[in-house]
C-alpha positions as CSV (number, residue, x, y, z in Angstrom):
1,X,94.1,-79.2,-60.4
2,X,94.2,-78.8,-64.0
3,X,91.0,-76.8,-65.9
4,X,88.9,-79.9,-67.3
5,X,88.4,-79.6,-71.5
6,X,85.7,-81.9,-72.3
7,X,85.1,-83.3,-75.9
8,X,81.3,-84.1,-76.1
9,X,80.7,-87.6,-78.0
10,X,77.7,-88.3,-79.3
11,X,76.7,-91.8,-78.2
12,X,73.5,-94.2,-78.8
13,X,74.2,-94.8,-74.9
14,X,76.3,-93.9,-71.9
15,X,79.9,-95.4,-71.5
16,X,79.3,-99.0,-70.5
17,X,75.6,-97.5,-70.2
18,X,76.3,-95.7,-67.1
19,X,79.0,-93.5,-67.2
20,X,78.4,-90.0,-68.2
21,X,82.4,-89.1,-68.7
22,X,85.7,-91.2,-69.5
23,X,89.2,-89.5,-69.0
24,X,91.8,-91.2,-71.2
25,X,95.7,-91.4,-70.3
26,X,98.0,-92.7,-73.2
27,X,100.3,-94.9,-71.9
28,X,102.4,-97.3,-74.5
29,X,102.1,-101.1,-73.7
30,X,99.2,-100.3,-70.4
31,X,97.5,-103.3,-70.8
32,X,100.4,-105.5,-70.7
33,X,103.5,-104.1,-69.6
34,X,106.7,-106.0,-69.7
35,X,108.1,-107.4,-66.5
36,X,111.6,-106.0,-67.5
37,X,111.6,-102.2,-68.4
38,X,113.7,-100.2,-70.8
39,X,114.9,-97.0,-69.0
40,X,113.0,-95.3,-71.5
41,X,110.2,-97.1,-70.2
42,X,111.1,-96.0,-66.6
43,X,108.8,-92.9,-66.5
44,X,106.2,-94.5,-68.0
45,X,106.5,-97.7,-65.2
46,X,106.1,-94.7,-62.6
47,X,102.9,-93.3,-64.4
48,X,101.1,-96.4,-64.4
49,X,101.9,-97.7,-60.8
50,X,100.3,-94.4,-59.8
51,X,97.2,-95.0,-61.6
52,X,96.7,-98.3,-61.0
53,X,97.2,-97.3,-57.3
54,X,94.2,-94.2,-58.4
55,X,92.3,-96.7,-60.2
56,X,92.3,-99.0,-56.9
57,X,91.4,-96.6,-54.5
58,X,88.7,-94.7,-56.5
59,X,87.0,-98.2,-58.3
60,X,83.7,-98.2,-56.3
61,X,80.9,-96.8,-58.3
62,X,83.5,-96.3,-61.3
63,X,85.4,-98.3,-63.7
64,X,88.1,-98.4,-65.9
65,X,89.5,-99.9,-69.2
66,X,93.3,-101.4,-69.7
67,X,94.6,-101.0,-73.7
68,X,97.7,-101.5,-75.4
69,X,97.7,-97.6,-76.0
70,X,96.4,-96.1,-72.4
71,X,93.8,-96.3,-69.7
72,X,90.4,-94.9,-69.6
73,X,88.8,-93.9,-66.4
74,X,84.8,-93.8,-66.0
75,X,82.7,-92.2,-64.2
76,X,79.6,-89.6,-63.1
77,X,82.0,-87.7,-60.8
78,X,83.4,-85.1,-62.3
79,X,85.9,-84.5,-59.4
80,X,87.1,-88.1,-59.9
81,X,87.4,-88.0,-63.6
82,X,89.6,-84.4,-63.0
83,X,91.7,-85.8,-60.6
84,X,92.3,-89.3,-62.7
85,X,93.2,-86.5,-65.4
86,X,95.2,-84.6,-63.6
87,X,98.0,-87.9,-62.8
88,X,100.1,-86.9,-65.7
89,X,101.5,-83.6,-66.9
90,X,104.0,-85.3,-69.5
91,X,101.2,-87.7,-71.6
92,X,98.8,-87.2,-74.2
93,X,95.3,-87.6,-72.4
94,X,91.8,-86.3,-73.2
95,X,88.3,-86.1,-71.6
96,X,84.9,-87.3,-72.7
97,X,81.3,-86.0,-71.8
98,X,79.4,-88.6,-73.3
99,X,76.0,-87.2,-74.5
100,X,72.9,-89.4,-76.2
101,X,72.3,-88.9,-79.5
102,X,68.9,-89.7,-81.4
103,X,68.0,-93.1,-81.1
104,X,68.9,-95.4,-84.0
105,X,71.1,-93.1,-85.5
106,X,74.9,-93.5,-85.0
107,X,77.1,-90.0,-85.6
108,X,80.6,-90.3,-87.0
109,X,83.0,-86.8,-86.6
110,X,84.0,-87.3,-90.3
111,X,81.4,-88.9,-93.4
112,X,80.3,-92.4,-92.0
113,X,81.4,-95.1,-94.0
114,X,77.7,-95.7,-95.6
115,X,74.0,-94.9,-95.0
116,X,73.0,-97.3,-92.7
117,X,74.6,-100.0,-90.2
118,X,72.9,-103.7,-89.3
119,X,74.2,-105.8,-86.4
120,X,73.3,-109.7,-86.2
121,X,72.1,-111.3,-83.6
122,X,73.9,-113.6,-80.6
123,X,71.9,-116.6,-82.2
124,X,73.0,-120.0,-82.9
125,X,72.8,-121.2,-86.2
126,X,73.3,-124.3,-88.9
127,X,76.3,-124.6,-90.5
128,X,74.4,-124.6,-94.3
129,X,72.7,-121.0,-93.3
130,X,76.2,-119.8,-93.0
131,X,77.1,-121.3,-96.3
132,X,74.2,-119.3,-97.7
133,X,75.1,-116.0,-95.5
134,X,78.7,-116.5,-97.2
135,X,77.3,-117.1,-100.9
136,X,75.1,-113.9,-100.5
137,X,77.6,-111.8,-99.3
138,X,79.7,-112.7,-102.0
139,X,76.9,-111.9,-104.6
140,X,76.1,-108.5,-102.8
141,X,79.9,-106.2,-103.2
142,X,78.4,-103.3,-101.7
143,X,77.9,-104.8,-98.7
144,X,80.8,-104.0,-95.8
145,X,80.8,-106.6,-93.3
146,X,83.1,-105.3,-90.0
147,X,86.4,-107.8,-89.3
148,X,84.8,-110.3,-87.2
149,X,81.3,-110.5,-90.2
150,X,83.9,-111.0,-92.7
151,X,86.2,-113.5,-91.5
152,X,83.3,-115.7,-90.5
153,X,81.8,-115.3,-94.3
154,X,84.8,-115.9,-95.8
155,X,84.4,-118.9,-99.0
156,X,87.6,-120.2,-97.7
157,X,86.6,-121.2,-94.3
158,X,84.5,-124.4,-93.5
159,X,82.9,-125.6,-91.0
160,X,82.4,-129.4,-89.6
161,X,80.0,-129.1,-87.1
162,X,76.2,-128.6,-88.3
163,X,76.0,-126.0,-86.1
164,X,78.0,-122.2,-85.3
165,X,77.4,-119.2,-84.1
166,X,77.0,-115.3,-85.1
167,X,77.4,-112.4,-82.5
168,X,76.1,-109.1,-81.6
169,X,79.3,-107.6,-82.5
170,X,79.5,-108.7,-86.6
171,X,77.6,-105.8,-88.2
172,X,77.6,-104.8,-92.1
173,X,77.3,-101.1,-93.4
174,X,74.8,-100.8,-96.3
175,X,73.5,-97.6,-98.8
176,X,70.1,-99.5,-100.4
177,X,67.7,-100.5,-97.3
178,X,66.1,-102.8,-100.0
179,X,68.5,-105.2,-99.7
180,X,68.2,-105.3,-95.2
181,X,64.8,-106.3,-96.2
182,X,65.4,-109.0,-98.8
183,X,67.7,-110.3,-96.2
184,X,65.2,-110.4,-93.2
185,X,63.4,-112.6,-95.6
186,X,66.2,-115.0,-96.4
187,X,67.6,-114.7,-93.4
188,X,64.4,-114.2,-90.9
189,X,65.5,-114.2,-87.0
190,X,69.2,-112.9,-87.6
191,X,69.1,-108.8,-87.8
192,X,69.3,-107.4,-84.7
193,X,69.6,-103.6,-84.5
194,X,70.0,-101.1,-87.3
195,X,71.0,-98.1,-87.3
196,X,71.1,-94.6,-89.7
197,X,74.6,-93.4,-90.0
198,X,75.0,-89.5,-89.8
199,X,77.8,-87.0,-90.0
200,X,78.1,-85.2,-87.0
201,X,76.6,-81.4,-87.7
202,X,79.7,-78.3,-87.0
């Protein structure tokens, strides 16, 4: 069996907040691959039948993750995350210790984006209170709402109903905590956590 090499990863949490390591296998097209393969694609077609037959018989008390570029592997058993590594000789793969890092900061490997990070909250809300989320967002440029925060405060897009919704997973990155804190009092119930963003130290 092949010598693990682990790549710690500083975390706020565990993978899926239970794992302590996730092997990765990059596989093209592992989340949904075609029905009828190229016979380029015929190794590949081998690989994954024999992970997904690994992946089946080593599931309980572990778990795994399908993507369009690979499949991840999680686990506290370091023999089982080895031998899940260990399937391929021929792909690019890697293997994660996961450790915790100080609460309420997140750590990037290269210079995080900005200072600080705020998530919103899974909260339902009126439609006008979006209008007015939308209208200070476009006042406040150094804000940098993530994909999903952006596209929902777009000016462009309107909304019928008198109510929608923001998630957990729309989050802006910020460098003046001043303005978190004029927002919690515009905005009061829809920050949920916030974090300090930190470079990782060599």
């Amino acid at each position: 069996m092949e010598l693990l090499k682990l790549k710690v990863e500083i975390r706020p949490s565990l993978y899926y907040k239970k794992y302590k390591y996730r092997a990765l296998i990059k596989i093209p097209n592992a989340r949904g691959f075609p029905t009828r393969y190229h016979r380029s694609l015929s190794n590949d077609k081998v690989m994954l039948t024999t992970i997904r037959t690994f992946i089946e018989e080593n599931i309980e008390g572990n778990s795994r993750r399908y993507t369009y570029s690979g499949i991840s592997f999680y686990s506290n058993d370091l023999g089982a995350v080895n031998a899940f590594y260990a399937l391929s000789s021929t792909h690019s793969k890697e293997i994660f210790e996961a450790e915790i890092g100080p609460q309420g900061i997140k750590i990037f490997k290269k210079d995080p984006p900005a200072k600080y990070r705020a998530y919103l909250k899974d909260k339902k809300i009126e439609s006008n209170v979006r209008d007015e989320l939308c209208e200070f967002f476009v006042n406040n440029k150094k804000l940098k709402p993530n994909g999903p925060l952006h596209r929902f405060v777009r000016p462009e897009n309107t909304y019928s109903f008198s109510h929608t919704w923001i998630y957990s997973g729309q989050y802006f990155d910020y460098d003046d905590p001043a303005i978190l804190t004029y927002m919690t009092l515009l905005f009061p119930g829809i920050i949920g956590k916030t974090y300090k963003l930190e470079k990782q130290q060599s």
